[in-house]
N, C-alpha and C positions, 0 to 999 in steps of 0.2 A: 262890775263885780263878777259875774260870769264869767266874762272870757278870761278875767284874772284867775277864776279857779278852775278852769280849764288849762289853761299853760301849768297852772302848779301840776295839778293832776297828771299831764302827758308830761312831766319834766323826767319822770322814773322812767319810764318808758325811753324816752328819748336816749336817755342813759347807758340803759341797757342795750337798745342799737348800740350804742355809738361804741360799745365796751365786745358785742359780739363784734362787728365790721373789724376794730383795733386787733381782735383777737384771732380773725382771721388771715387781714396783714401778717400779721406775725406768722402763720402755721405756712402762711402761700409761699414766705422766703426762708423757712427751715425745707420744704420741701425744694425749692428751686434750688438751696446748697447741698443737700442731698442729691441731687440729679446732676447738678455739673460735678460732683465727685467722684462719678462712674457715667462714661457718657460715651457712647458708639463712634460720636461725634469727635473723639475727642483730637487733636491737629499735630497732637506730641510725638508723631514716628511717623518717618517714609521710608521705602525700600528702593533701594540704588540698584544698579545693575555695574556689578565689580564684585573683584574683593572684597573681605575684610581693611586688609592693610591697604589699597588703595582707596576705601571711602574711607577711613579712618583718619586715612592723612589728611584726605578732604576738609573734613572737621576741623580740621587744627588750622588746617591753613584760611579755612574761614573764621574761625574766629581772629586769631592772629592779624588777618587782615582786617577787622572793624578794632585793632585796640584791646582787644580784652588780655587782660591778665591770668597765665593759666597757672593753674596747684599741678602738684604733683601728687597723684593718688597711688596707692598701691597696686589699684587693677589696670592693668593698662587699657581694658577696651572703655574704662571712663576716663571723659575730658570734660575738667570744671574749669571757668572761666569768669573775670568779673570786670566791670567797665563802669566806673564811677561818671557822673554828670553833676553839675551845679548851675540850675536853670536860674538861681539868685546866689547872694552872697549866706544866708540863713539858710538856705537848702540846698540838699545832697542826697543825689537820685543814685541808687546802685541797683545794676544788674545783674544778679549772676545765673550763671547757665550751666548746668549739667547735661553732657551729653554719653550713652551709651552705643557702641555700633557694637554690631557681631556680624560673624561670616552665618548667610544662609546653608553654604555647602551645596549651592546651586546656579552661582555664574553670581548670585544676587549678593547682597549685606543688606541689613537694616536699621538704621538711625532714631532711638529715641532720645529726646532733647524737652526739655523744662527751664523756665525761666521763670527767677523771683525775682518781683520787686520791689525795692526795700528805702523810703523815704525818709530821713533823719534832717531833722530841724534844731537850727541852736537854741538854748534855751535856758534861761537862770536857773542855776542850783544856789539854792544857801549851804551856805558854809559855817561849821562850830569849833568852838574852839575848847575844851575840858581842860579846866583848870582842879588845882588841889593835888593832896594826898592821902594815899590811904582809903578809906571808906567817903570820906569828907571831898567829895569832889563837883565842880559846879560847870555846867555849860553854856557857852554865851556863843551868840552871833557873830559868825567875824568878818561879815562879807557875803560875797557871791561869785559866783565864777561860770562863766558860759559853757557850755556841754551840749556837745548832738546828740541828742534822744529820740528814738527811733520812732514815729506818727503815724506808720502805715506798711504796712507787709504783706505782700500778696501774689499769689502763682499768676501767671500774665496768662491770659486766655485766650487774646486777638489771632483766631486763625491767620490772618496778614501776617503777622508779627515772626510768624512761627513758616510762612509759606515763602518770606525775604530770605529768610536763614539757610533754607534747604534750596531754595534755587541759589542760593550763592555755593553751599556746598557741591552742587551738581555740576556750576561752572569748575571748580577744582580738579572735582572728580572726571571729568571730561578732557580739560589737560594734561593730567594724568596721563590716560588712555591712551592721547593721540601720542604723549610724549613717547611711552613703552613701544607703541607699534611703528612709530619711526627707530626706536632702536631694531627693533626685530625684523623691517624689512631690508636691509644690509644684510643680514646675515640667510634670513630666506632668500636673497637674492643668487649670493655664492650658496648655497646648496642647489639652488638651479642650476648655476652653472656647471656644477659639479656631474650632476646629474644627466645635462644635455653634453657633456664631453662621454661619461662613460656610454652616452646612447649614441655616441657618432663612433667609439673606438667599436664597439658593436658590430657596427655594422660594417668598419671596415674589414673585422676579422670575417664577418659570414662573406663578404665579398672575395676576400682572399681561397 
């Protein structure tokens, strides 16, 4: 009988733990989503050494190259992008990416980039059918029909994720470069020559 009325007794107690512990759960992950919504940490920009218009193209040609489908936005220095997946027949995984570059105005540019992602599952809807006229009107079942309805949405965070993207931009960007300065040394090459003819007519006239 005792230890009977001791468990009652410690039962409020117990309670109340169990209701502050719950209660701190809760404030530990309002605080942790607070903290990754401004974070020093955060993986979403790198800085290139180029252009504007040469990382820029970058971008495009990296996403372009995994598939993605791009919008056409009014600003030109955004590129959005989206890449549908189907890991089963009921689900449908989409990616989409927005990407911002701008010229630094210092040999540099800089690449911000964000990706959602966005899981939609088929799913029965019921379906009605309203009958009658006027005020007088009745609605009945008339079925069902499958629908993807959206289960999960959320900004992707995996440093990795975000460190595959910008080293593939970088392979672009780097192409790029070498492309430009194979055009450019043909033509620095005839201004040498140029240069080394007008320095031998030179020296024939001082000789003269």
């Amino acid at each position: 009988m005792t230890s009977a009325a001791n468990t009652t007794s410690l039962s409020p107690v117990v309670l109340v733990v169990a209701a502050v512990v719950a209660a701190g759960g809760c404030a530990s992950r309002k605080v942790d989503i607070a903290q990754q919504s401004i974070s020093v940490q955060a993986p979403f920009s790198r800085t290139f050494p180029g252009s504007g218009d040469t990382v820029c193209w970058g971008v495009k040609r990296a996403l372009l190259s995994q598939g993605y489908m791009l919008d056409r936005p009014n600003d030109s220095g955004v590129v959005t992008g989206t890449r549908d997946f189907q890991p089963d027949p009921k689900l449908n995984v989409s990616y989409h990416l927005q990407t911002t570059c701008a010229d630094n105005r210092d040999g540099s540019s800089i690449v911000f980039v964000t990706a959602e992602r966005e899981d939609s599952r088929l799913q029965k809807m019921k379906q009605t059918t309203s009958l009658g006229v006027g005020p007088a009107t009745l609605t009945m079942p008339s079925g069902s029909a499958q629908v993807l309805g959206v289960v999960r949405r959320e900004t992707v965070k995996d440093p990795a994720f975000y460190d595959r993207f910008f080293s593939l931009v970088q392979s672009y960007v780097d192409q790029e470069q070498q492309r430009a300065a194979h055009e450019r040394r043909p033509h620095d090459e005839r201004h040498a020559e140029v240069r080394s003819d007008d320095a031998q007519d030179g020296q024939v006239r001082n000789g003269q």
